[in-house]
C-alpha positions in Angstrom: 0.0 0.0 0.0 1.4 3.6 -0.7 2.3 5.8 2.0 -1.1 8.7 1.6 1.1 11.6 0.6 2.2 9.2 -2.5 -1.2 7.9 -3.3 -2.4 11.5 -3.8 0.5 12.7 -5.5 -0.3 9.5 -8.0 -3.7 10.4 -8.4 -3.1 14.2 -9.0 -0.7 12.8 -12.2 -2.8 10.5 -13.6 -5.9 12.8 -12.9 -4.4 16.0 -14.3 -4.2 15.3 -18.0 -7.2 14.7 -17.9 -8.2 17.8 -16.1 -5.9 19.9 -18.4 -7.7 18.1 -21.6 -11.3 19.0 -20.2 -10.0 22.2 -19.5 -8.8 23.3 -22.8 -12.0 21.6 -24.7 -14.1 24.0 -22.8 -12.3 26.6 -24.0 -13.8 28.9 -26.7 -12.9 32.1 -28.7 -15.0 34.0 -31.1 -13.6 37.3 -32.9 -15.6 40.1 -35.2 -13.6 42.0 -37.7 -14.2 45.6 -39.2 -15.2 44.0 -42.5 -17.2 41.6 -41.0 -15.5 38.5 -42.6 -15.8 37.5 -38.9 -18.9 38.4 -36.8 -19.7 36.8 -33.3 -17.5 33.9 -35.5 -16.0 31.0 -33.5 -12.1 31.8 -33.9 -9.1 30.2 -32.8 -8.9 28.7 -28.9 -6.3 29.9 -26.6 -3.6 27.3 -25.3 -3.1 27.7 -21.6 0.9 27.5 -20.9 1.6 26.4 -24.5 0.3 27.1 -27.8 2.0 27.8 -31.3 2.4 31.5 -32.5 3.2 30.4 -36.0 4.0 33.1 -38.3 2.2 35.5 -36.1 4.7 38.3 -35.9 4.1 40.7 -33.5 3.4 39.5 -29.4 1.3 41.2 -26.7 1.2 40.9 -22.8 -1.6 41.3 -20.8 -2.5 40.5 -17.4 -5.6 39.5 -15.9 -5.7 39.5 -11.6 -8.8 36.8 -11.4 -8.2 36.2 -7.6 -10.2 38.3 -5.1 -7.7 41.7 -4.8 -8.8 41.6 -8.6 -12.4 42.3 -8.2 -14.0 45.1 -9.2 -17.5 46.1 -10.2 -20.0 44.1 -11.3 -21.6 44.3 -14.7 -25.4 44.9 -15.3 -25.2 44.7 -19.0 -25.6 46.1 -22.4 -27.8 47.3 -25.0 -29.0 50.1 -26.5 -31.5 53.2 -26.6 -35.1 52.2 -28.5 -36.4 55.6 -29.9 -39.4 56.0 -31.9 -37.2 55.4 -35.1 -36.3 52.1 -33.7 -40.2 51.2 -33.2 -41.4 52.7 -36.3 -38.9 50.8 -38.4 -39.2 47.3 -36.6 -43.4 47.5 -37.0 -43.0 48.3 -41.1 -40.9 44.7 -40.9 -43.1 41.6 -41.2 -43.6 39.3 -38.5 -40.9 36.8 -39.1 -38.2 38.9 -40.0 -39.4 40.7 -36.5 -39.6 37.5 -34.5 -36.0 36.8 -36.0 -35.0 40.4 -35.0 -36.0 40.3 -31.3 -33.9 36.9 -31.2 -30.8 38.6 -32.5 -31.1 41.4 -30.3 -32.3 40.0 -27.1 -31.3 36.3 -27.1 -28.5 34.2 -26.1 -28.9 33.5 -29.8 -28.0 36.9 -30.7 -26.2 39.3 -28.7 -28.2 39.1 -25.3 -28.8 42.6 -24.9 -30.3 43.0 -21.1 -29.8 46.6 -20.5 -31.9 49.2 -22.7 -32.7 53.1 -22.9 -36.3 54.5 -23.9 -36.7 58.0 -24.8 -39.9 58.9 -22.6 -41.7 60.6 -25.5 -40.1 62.5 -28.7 -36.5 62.6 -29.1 -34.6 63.7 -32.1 -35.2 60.6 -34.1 -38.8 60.8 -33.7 -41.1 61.7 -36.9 -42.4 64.5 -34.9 -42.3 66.5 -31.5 -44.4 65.8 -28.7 -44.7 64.7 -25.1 -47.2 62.6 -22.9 -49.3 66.0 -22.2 -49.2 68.6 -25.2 -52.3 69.5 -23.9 -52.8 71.7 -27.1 -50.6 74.3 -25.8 -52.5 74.7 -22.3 -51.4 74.6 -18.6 -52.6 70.9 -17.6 -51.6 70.7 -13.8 -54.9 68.5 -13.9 -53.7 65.6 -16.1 -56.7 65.8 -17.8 -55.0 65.4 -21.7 -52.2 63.3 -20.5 -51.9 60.4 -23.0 -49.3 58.4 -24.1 -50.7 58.6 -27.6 -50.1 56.2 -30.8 -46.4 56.7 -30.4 -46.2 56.2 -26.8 -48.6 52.8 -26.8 -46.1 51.8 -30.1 -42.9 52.2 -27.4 -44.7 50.3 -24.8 -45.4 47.7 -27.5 -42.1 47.1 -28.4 -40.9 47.0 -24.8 -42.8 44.5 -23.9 -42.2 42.1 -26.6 -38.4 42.7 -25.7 -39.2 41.3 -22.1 -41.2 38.5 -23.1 -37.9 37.1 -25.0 -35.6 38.6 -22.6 -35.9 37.5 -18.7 -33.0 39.6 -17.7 -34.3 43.3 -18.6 -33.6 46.6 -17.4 -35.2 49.6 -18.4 -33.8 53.2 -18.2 -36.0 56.0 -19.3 -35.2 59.3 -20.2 -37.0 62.5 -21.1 -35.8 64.9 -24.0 -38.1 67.7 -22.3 -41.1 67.8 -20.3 -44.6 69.1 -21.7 -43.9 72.6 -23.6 -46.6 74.3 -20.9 -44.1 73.5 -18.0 -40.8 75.5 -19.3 -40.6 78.9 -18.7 -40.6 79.7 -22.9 -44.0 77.5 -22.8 -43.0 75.2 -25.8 -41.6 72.5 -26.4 -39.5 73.3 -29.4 -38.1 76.9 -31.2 -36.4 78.6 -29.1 -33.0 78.6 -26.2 -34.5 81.3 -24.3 -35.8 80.6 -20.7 -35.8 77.1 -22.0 -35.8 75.8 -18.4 -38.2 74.2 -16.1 -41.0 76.8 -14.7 -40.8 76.4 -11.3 -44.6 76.6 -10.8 -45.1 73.9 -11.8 -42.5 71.7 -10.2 -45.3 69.3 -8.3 -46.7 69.0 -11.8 -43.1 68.3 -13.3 -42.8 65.2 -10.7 -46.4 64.3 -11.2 -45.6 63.8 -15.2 -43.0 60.9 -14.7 -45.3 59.0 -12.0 -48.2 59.0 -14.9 -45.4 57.8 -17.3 -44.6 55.0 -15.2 -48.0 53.6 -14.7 -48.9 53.3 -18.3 -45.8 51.9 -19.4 -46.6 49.2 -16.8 -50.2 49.1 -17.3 -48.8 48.3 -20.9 -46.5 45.5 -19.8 -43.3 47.5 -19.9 -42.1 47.8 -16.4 -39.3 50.9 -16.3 -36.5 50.2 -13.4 -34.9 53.5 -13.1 -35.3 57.2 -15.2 -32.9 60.3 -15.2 -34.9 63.6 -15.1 -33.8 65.2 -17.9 -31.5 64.2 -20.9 -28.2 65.8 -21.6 -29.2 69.0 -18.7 -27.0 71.1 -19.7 -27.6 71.0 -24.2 -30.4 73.7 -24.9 -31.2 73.4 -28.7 -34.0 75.1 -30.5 -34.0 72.9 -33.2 -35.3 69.3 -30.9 -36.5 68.7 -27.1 -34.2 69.9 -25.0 -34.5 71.9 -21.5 -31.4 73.1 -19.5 -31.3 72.0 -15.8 -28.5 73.7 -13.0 -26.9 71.0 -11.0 -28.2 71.9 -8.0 -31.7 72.6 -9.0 -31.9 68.7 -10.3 -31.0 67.9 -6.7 -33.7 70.2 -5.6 -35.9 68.3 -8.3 -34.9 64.8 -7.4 -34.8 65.1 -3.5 -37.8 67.9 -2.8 -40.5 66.5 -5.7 -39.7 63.5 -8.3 -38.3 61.5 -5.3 -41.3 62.2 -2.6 -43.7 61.5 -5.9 -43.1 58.6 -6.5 -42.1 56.9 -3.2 -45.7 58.1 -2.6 -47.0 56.5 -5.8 -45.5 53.3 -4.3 -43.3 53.3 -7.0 -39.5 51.7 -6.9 -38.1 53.2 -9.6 -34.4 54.2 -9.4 -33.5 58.0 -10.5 -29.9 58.1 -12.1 -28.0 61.2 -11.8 -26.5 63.4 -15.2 -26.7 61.4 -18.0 -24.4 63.5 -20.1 -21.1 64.4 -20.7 -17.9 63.5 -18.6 -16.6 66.7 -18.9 -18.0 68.2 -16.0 -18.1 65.6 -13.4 -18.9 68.4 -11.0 -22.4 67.9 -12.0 -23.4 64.3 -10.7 -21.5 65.1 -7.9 -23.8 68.1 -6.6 -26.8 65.6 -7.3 -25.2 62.9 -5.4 -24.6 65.5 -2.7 -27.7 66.9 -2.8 -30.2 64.0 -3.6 -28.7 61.5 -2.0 -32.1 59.8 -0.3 -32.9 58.7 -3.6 -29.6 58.5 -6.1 -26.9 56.4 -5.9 -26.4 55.8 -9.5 -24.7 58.3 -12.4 -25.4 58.2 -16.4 -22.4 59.4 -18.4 -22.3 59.9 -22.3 -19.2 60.1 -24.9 -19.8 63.4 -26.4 -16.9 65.5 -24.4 -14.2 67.1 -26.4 -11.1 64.9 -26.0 -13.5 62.3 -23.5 -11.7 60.2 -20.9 -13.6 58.0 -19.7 -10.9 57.7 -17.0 -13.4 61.0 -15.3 -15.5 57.4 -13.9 -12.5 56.0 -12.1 -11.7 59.3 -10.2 -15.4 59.6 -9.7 -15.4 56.3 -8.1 -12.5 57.0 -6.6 -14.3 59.5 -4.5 -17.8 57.8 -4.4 -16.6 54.0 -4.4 -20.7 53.1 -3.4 -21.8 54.9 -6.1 -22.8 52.7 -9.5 -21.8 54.4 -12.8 -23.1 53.5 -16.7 -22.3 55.0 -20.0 -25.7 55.2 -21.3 -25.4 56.9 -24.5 -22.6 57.1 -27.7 -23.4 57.5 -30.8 -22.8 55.2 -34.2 -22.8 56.4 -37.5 -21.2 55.9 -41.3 -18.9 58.5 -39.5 -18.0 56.9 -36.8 -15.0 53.9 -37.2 -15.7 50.1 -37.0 -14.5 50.1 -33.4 -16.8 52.6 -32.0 -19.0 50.7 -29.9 -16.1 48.2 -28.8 -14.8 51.9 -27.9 -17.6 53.2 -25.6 -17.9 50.0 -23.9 -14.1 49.0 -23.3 -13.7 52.2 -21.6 -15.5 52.5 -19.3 -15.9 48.7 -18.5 -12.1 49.6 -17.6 -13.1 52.8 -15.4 -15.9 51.0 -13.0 -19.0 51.3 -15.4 -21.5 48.5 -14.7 -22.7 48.4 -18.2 -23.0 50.3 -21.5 -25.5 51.4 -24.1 -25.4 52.6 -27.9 -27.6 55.6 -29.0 -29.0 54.2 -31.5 -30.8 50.6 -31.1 -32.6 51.1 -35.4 -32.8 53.3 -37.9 -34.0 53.3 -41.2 -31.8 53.2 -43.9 -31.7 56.7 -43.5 -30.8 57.2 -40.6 -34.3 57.8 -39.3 -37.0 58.5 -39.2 -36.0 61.9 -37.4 -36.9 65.7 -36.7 -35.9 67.9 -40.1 -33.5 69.4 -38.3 -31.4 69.9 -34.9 -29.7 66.2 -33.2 -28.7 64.0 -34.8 -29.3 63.4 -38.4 -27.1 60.6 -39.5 -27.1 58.2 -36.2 -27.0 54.9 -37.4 -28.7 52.0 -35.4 -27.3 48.9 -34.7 -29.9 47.6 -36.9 -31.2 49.0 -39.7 -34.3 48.5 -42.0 -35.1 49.1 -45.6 -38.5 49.7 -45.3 -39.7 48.9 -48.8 -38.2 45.8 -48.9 -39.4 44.7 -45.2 -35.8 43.2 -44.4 -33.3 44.4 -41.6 -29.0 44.3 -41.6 -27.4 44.3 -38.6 -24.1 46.7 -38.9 -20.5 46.3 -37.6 -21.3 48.0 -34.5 -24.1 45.6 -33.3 -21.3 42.9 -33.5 -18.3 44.6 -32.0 -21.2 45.3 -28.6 -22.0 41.9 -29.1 -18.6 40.5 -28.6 -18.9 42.0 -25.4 -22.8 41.3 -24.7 -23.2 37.9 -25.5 -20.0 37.0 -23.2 -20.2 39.2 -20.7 -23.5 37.9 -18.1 -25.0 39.9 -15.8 -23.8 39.8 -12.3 -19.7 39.2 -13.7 -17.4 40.6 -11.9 -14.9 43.5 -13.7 -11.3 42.0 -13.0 -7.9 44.6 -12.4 -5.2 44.2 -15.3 -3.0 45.4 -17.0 -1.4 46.0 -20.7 -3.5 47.7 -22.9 -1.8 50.3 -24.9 -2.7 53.2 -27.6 -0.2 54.5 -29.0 -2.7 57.7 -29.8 -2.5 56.9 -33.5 -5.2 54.3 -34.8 -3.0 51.8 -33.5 -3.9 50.1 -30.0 -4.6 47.1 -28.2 -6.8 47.2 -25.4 -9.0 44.0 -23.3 -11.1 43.8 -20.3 -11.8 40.9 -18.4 -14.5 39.6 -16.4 -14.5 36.5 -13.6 -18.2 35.3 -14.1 -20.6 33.9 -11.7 -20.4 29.9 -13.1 -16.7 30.2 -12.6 -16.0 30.9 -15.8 -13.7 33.9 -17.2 -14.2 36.2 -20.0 -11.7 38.4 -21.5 -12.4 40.6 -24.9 -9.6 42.3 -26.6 -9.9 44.9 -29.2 -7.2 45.0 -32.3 -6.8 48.3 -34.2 -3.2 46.6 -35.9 -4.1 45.8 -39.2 -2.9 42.0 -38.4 -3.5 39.2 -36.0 -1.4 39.9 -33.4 -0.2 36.5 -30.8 -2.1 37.4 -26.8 -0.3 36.3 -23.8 -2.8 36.6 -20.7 -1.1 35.6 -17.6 -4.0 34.8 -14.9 -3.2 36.1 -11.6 -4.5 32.5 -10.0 -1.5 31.5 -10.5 -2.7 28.3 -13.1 -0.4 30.2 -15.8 -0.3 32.3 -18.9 -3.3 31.5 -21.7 -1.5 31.7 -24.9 -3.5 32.2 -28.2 -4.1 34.4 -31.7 -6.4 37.9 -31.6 -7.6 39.1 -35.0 -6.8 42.4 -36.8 -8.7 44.9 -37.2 -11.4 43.4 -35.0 -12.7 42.2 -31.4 -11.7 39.1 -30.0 -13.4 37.3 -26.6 -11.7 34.3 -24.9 -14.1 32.5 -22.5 -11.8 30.3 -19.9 -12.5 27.9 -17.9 -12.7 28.2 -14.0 -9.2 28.3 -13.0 -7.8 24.8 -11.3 
């Protein structure tokens, strides 16, 4: 009989090629390139402590701390914003190219999105300007025109399908303005002067979003968290906009929409900002000043030279507070990497999730307003509406290499090694410890050729060895380490 310390050290030999075989066989890669010759496409498997780099030329080193000192913040997903170009476009489809389309947006099958935007009422890709209450130009403090009207029942429509297919869903809403009758200028469109909330009407104001929220669930489109205004500090005559002071969307948030709809019985989260990163100051007066109700802050991309690294000294000095990047733009101007772009970042900076502005578009790049916003935003799908059929464009994949990978409730791991070099050229990766165990780690490209990835895991189980596409996005899924 062998002495026990021999028996095991027999058993862990014979047991561990095994192991290592089962180990690797679970491994997968997939990879999307900017000419989509690859899209969500299985791709070649990393090695772990082996692996043959070929005639691959140029070598990369990353690091990946996977052990507890590693965590992060965890990930509530991805998606996009659904405007009323996205649900005008998907109705003209017919109803197997939109059964098929729901799938590919909001399925493991597809790209799993799980967290979504919905502009509450008109936005600039809307035919047309209105709100829940136009109430034909008249003060309203009564409710008595609200109604969310054929393009409001449309949204909750469309929401609702989205949830019956996806079981994961959360739903951020977001005003482009507030009934015309409430703003000191009294319309909703035209002009930049004393285009701000009348204070009058401030109960009113509040009032507005607990209506909202009961008829979008009444309509089967529950809506977990809003932000009070869109983009508070763009005022633009051309589209609904309405400038709010920091400190008066405290006032807002703590003193009305707060009180409102705790009364209402309502448990809908408020979100702070949503908009640019450029003055962080913002979020931070509504976090100081709201703080009974927010403990969440919306960024978008739009900032002049945006660094997304404004989230990480944010957190730095708010480490309880949770932070998304709710809006970024993609367009035929915008490069293949965009949305791998507004998601890497700020998955790296202690954003708990990410979302494209725009989710579809026609295939010209609308319906929209005839002027002011955003003329030429491209969604991730997009319809031609005479022929009834939808493409889905490089940017749905390059989110999707990070959706359909990434679960909810991973956990954002610490590394190190991604690199720009500041001109077009640049490897970056983000990796994720996930709650079956497993480990997730996507790495965008911008060298025009495969480049050979070495990931050491700081486990300690060794360095995953293995080939990332050019020009493209590539996501490793590992095994739980040994």
């Amino acid at each position: 009989m062998y002495p026990l310390s021999l028996a095991l050290c027999i058993n862990a030999a014979t047991a561990w090629p095994f192991s290592l075989k089962a180990r690797q066989s679970s491994t997968k890669a997939y990879a999307s390139s900017s000419d989509l010759s690859l899209a969500l496409s299985s791709y070649s498997v990393p090695t772990l402590n082996g692996g043959n780099q070929g005639s691959i030329s140029k070598t990369w080193q990353l690091t990946v701390d996977d052990t507890n000192a590693g965590k992060k913040q965890a990930v509530a997903g991805f998606g996009a914003a659904i405007t009323d170009s996205t649900v005008s476009v998907f109705n003209s489809l017919p109803g197997s190219q939109q059964s098929q389309l729901l799938q590919d947006l909001f399925t493991s099958n597809g790209v799993n999105f799980n967290l979504m935007r919905h502009t509450l009422a008109s936005s600039d890709l809307s035919a047309n300007a209105y709100t829940y209450d136009d109430a034909n130009g008249q003060v309203d403090t009564s409710f008595n025109y609200f109604n969310l009207g054929g393009s409001g029942n449309a949204m909750t429509a469309f929401i609702a399908q989205a949830k019956a297919v996806q079981p994961e869903f959360t739903l951020l809403g977001t005003p482009w303005a507030p009934p015309g009758w409430m703003q000191l200028d009294g319309v909703l469109t035209g002009t930049t002067v004393n285009n701000n909330l009348n204070h009058d009407y401030v109960d009113s104001f509040a009032e507005y979003f607990v209506r909202y929220l009961q008829a979008f669930e009444s309509g089967g489109a529950h809506v977990d968290a809003i932000t009070i205004q869109n983009e508070p500090l763009n005022s633009q005559s051309g589209y609904p906009t309405m400038y709010v002071y920091a400190d008066e969307s405290a006032g807002l948030i703590q003193d009305n929409v707060g009180p409102a709809l705790r009364n209402a019985g309502l448990s809908t989260q408020i979100w702070a900002y949503d908009h640019n990163t450029d003055v962080p100051s913002y979020p931070q007066t509504v976090i100081n000043g709201a703080s009974s109700y927010v403990n969440t802050v919306a960024w978008h991309c739009y900032a002049t030279n945006n660094s997304w690294s404004v989230l990480t000294d944010f957190h730095n000095s708010n480490p309880s507070v949770t932070q998304y990047m709710t809006e970024c733009w993609t367009s035929p101007e915008t490069a293949w990497n965009q949305a791998a772009d507004f998601t890497m970042g700020p998955l790296q900076n202690w954003a708990s999730g990410a979302m494209a502005w725009v989710l579809g578009t026609d295939t010209n790049y609308g319906p929209h307003l005839s002027s002011g916003g955003c003329l030429d935003c491209r969604g991730l799908f997009t319809v031609d509406t005479n022929a009834g059929t939808y493409e889905l464009q490089v940017d749905y994949y390059m989110l999707g290499q990070f959706s359909k990978f990434i679960p909810r409730n991973a956990i954002v791991l610490d590394g190190t090694g991604s690199y720009d070099y500041g001109n077009g050229q640049k490897v970056e990766a983000v990796g994720t410890l996930n709650p079956d165990g497993t480990r997730t780690i996507v790495v965008e490209n911008l060298f025009d050729e495969e480049i050979w990835l070495s990931v050491t895991m700081g486990s300690g189980e060794g360095t995953w060895n293995g080939q990332i596409t050019g020009n493209g996005v590539t996501t490793w899924v590992l095994p739980p380490s040994s």
